[in-house]
C-alpha positions as CSV (number, residue, x, y, z in Angstrom):
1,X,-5.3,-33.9,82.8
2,X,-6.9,-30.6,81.8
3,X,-10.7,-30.1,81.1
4,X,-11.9,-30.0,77.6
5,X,-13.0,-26.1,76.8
6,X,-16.4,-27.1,76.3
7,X,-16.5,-28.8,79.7
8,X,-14.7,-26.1,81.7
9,X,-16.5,-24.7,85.2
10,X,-18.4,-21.8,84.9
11,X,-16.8,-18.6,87.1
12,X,-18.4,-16.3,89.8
13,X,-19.1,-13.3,87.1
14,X,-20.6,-16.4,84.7
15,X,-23.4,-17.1,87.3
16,X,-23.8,-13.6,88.4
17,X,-25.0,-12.4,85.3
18,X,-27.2,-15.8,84.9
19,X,-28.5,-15.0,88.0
20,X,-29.2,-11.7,87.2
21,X,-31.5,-12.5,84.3
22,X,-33.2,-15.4,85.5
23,X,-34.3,-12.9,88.4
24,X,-35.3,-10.7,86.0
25,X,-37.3,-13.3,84.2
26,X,-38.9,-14.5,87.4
27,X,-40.4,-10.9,88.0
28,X,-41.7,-10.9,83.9
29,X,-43.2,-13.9,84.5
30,X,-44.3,-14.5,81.1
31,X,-46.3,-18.2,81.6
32,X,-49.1,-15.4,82.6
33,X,-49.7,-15.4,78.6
34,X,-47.5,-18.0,77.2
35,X,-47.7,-21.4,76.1
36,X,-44.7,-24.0,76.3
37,X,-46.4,-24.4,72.4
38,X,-45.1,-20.6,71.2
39,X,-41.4,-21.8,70.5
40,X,-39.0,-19.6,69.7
41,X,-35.1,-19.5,68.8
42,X,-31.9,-17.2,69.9
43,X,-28.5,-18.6,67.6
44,X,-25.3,-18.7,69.5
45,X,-23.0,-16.5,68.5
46,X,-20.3,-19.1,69.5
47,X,-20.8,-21.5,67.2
48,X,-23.9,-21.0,65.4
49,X,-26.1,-23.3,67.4
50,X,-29.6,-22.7,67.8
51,X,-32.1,-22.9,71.0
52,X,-35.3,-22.9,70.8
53,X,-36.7,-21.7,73.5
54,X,-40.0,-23.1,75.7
55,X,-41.5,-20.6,78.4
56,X,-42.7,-23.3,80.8
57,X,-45.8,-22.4,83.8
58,X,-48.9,-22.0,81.6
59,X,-50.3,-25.2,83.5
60,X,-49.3,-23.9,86.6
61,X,-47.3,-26.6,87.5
62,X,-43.3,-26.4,86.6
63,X,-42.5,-22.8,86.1
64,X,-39.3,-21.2,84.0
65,X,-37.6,-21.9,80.6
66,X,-36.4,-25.0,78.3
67,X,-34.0,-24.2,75.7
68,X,-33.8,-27.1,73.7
69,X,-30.5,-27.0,71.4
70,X,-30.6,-27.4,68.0
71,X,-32.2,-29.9,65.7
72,X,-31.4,-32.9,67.7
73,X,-33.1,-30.8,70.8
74,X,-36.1,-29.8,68.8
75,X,-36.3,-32.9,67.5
76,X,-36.9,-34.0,70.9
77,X,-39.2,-31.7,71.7
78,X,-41.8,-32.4,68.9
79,X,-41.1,-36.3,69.9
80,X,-42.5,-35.8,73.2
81,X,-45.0,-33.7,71.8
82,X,-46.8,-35.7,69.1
83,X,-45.8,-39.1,70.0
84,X,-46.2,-39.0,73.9
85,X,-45.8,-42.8,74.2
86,X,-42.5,-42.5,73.4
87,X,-41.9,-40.9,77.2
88,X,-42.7,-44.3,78.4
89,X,-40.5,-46.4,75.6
90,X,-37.5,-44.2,75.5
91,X,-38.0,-42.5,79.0
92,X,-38.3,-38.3,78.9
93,X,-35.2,-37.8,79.9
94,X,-33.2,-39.4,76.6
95,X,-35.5,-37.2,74.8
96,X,-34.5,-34.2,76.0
97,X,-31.5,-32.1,75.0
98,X,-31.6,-29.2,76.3
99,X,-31.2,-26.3,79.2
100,X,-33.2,-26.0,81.9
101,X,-34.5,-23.1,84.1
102,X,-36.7,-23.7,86.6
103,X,-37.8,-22.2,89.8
104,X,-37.7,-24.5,93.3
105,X,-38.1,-24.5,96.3
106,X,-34.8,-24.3,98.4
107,X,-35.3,-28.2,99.7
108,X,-34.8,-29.2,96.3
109,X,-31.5,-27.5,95.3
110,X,-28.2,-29.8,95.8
111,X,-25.3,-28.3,97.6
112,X,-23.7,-26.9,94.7
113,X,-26.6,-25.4,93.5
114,X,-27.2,-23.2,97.1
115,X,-23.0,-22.9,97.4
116,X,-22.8,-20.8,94.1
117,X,-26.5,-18.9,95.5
118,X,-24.0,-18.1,98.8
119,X,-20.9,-17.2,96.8
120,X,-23.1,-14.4,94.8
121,X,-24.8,-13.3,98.5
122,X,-28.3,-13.6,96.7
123,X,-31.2,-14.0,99.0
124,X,-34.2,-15.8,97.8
125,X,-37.6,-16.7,99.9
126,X,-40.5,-18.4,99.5
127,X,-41.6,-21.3,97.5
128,X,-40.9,-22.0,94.0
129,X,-38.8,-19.1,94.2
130,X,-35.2,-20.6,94.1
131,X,-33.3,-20.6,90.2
132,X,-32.3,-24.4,89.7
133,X,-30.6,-24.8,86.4
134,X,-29.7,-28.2,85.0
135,X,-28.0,-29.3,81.7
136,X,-29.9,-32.3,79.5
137,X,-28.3,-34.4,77.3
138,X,-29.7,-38.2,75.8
139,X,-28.3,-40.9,77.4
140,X,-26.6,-38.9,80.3
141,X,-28.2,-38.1,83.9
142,X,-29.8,-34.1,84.6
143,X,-26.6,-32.0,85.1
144,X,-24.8,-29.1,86.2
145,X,-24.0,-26.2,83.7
146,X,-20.2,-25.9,82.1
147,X,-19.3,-22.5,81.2
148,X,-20.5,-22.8,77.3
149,X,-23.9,-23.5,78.7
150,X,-23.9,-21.1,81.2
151,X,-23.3,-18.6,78.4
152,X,-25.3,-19.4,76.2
153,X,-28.5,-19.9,78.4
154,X,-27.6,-16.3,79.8
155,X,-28.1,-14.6,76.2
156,X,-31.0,-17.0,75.8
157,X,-32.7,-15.2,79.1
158,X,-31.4,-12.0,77.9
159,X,-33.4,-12.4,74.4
160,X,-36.4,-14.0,76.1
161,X,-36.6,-11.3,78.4
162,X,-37.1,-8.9,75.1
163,X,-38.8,-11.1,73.5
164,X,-41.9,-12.4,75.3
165,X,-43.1,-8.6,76.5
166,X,-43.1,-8.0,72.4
167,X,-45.1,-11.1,72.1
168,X,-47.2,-10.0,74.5
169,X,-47.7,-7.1,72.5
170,X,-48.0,-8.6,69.4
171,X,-49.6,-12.2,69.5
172,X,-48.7,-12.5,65.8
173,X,-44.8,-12.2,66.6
174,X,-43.9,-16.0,65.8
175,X,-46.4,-16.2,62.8
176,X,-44.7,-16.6,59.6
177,X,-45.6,-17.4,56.4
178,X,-43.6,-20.7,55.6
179,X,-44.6,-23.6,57.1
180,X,-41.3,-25.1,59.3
181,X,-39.2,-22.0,59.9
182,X,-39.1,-20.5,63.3
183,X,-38.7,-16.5,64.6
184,X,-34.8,-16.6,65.6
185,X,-33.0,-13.8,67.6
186,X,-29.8,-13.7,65.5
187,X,-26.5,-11.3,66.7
188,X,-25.1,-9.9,63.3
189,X,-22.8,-7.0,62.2
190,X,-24.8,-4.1,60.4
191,X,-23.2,-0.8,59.5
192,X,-20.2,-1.6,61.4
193,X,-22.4,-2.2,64.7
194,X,-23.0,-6.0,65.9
195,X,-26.7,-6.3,67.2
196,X,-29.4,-8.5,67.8
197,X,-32.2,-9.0,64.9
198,X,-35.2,-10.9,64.3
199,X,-35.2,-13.3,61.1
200,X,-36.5,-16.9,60.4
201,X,-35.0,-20.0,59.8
202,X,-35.5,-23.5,59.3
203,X,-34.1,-26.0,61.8
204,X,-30.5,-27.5,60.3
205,X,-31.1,-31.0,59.5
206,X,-28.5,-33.5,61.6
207,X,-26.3,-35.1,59.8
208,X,-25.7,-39.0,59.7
209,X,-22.2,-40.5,58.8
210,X,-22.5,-43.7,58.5
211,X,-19.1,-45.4,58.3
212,X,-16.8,-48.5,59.3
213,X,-14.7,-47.1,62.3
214,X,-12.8,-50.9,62.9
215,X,-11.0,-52.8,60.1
216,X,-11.6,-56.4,61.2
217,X,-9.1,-59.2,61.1
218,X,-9.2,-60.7,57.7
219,X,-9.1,-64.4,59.1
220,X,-11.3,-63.8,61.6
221,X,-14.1,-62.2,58.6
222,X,-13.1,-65.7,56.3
223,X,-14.1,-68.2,59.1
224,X,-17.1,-66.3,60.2
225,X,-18.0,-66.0,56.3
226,X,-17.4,-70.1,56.3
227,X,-19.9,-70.6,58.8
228,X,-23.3,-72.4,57.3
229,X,-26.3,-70.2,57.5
230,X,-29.9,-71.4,59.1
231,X,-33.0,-70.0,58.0
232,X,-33.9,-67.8,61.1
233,X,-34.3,-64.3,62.1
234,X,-32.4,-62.2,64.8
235,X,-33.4,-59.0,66.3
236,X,-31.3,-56.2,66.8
237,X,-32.3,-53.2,68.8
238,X,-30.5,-50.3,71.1
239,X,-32.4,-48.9,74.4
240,X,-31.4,-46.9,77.8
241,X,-30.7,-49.1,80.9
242,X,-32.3,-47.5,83.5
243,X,-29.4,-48.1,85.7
244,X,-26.9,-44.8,86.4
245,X,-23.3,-45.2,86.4
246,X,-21.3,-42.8,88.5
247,X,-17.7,-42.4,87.7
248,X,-15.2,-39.5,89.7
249,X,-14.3,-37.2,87.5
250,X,-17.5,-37.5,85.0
251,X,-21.5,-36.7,83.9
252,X,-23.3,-40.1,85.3
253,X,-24.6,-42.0,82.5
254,X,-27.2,-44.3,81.7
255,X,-25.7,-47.4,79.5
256,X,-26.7,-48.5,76.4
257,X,-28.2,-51.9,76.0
258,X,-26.9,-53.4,72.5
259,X,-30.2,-56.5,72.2
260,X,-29.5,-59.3,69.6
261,X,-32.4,-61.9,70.0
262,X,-34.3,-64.6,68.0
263,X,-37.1,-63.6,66.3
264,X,-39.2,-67.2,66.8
265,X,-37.8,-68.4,70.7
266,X,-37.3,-64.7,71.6
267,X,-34.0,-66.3,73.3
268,X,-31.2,-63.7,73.8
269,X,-28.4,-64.2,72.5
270,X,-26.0,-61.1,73.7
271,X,-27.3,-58.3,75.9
272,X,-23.9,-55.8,75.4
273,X,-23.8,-52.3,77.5
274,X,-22.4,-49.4,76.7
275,X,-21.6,-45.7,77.2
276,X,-23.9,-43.3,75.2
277,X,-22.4,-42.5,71.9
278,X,-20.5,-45.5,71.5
279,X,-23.5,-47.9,70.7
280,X,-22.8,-47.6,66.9
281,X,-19.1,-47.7,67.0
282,X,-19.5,-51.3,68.9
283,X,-22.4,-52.5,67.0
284,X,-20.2,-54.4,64.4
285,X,-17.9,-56.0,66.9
286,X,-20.7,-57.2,69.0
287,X,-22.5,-58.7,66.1
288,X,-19.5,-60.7,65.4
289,X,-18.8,-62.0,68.2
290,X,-22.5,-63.0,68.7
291,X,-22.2,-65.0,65.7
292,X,-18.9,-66.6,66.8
293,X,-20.5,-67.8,70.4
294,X,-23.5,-69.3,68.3
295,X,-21.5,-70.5,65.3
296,X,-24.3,-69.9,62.7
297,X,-25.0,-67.4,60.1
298,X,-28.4,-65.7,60.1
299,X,-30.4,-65.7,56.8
300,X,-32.4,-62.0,58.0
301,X,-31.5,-59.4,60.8
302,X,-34.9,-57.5,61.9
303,X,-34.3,-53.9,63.2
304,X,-36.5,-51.2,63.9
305,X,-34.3,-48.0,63.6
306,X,-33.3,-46.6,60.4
307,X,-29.8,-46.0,61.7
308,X,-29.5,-49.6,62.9
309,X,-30.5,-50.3,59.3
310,X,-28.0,-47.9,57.3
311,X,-25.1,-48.9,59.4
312,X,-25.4,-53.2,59.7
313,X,-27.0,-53.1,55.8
314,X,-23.8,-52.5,54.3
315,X,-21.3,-54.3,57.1
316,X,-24.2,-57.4,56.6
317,X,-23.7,-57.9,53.0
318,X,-20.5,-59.3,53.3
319,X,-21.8,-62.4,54.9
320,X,-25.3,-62.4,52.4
321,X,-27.2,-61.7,55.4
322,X,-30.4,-59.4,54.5
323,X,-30.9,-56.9,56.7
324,X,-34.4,-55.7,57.4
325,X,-36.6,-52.7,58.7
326,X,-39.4,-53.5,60.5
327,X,-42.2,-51.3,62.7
328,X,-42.0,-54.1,65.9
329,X,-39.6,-56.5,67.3
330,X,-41.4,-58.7,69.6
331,X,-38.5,-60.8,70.8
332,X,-36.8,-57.6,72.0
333,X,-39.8,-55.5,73.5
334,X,-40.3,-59.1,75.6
335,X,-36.6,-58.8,77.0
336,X,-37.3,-54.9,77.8
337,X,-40.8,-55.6,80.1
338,X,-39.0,-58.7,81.6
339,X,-36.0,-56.2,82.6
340,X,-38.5,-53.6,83.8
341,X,-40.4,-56.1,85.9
342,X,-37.2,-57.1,87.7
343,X,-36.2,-53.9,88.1
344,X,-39.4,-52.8,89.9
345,X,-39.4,-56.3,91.5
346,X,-35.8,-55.4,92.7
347,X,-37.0,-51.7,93.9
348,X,-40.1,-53.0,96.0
349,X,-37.9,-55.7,97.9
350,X,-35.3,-52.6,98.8
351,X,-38.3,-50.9,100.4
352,X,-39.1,-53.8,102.5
């Protein structure tokens, strides 16, 4: 079976010239007067994506570069910026899409990390001297590069490189004058010459389609339709199992927990996993056949997310059960700490 184009390995010349600039942006070294705060953007000439990019050492602690890619990525970023308990609830890493550079020591490079560093004959000594670079995606364990990204984070190095001596220059760089639009690196044509320019631009909202992907067995919708309806609440929710699934062949993933619980005996009544991406697509199936195994209509379904809201409200109506956005769902954040205390429960007897 051949490798989907976006997916494809990087080759030797990708990485060298990778390499190249990541050395180069080692020696700038510009976390001497940057903050992971003075965000920035270079738009892929590709396919029109945006990074914004996050020079990472200030604190003296992780040093290099996170690019996170486009609105989903800066979305992200702000999360774990302005809501910081949300690292704990959602866990950094499904937070995070983005590219990362940072600078190791050789202990904690994996073999194909130091086989490439071989295959190029670079030498590298010292502490935290060691490029590791690492792909980010929600829902999917740290990765290595495919070619896109490889590209892509190469011209983002190449216009940091530019970029952060002018800022250090010229402090002012990244002020502009309307609130929410960002300094972007942009390669256009001009006079018959392609070239890089500086311009501003608001973040590209993501789109949300909300539609029916399944048409349902009309017998199977008329007896669950039939079936009387109790006055009682259920909870609906989505989270991250902390649990990575390793498959040959693909990016290890962490499932998707699909919750449905009572809202009064926080009793569960389906706990459904999934692969990342596919939550929605089985949401309406797995709602069915919860009310199938407890043969009962609810009168209200309680979720927290608005996209849990825009796609069950409409699917919901069919069967007159209200559907309902709420800020907490008790029921569900019990089942989550009871699943974290076995997990850690589970960890500490594997010590012993």
């Amino acid at each position: 079976m051949s490798t989907p184009i976006e997916e494809a390995l990087p080759s030797l010349a990708e990485w060298k010239e990778l390499y190249a600039q990541a050395v180069r942006f080692k020696e700038i070294a510009p976390w001497n007067w940057m903050w992971d705060s003075n965000l920035f953007g270079v738009k892929n000439p590709e396919d029109g994506e945006i990074g914004y990019c996050c020079i990472l050492g200030a604190a003296g602690e992780v040093f290099g570069i996170s690019v996170y890619l486009g609105h989903e990525g800066l979305e992200g970023y702000w999360k774990a910026v302005n809501h910081p308990e949300l690292i704990y609830d959602e866990g950094a890493i499904h937070l995070k899409k983005c590219l990362l550079l940072t600078f190791e020591d050789r202990a904690d490079l994996e073999e194909p990390d130091l086989q490439v560093i071989k295959d190029l004959e670079l030498k590298f000594k010292g502490s935290r001297a060691w490029p590791e670079f690492r792909s980010y995606r929600p829902g999917y364990y740290p990765w290595y590069l495919t070619s896109k990204e490889v590209r892509f984070l190469t011209l983002c190095l190449e216009q940091t490189n530019e970029t952060v001596l002018r800022f250090k220059v010229d402090r002012q760089l990244f002020d502009l004058p309307e609130h929410g639009r960002y300094f972007v690196r942009v390669w256009e044509e001009k006079s018959g010459k392609r070239e890089w320019k500086d311009t501003s631009l608001k973040p590209v909202p993501i789109k949300r389609i909300v539609q029916i992907t399944k048409n349902f067995d009309g017998r199977r919708m008329e007896n669950i339709t039939a079936l009387p309806q109790k006055q009682m609440a259920w909870e609906v929710d989505f989270f991250y199992s902390p649990a990575v699934v390793r498959e040959k062949g693909k990016r290890p993933y962490f499932p998707m927990m699909l919750l449905f619980s009572d809202h009064d005996s926080y009793f569960i009544f389906n706990g459904h996993l999934t692969e990342p991406g596919r939550y929605l697509v089985e949401l309406h199936e797995q709602l069915l056949q919860t009310i199938e195994k407890v043969k009962l209509l609810p009168e209200e379904i309680l979720v927290q997310r608005e996209e849990l809201h825009a796609y069950l409200k409409p699917f919901c109506e069919r069967f007159g059960i209200r559907v309902s956005l709420v800020e907490e769902l008790p029921a569900v954040r019990d089942a989550r700490s009871g699943m974290r205390e076995f997990l850690v429960a589970g960890k500490g007897q594997e010590d012993h």
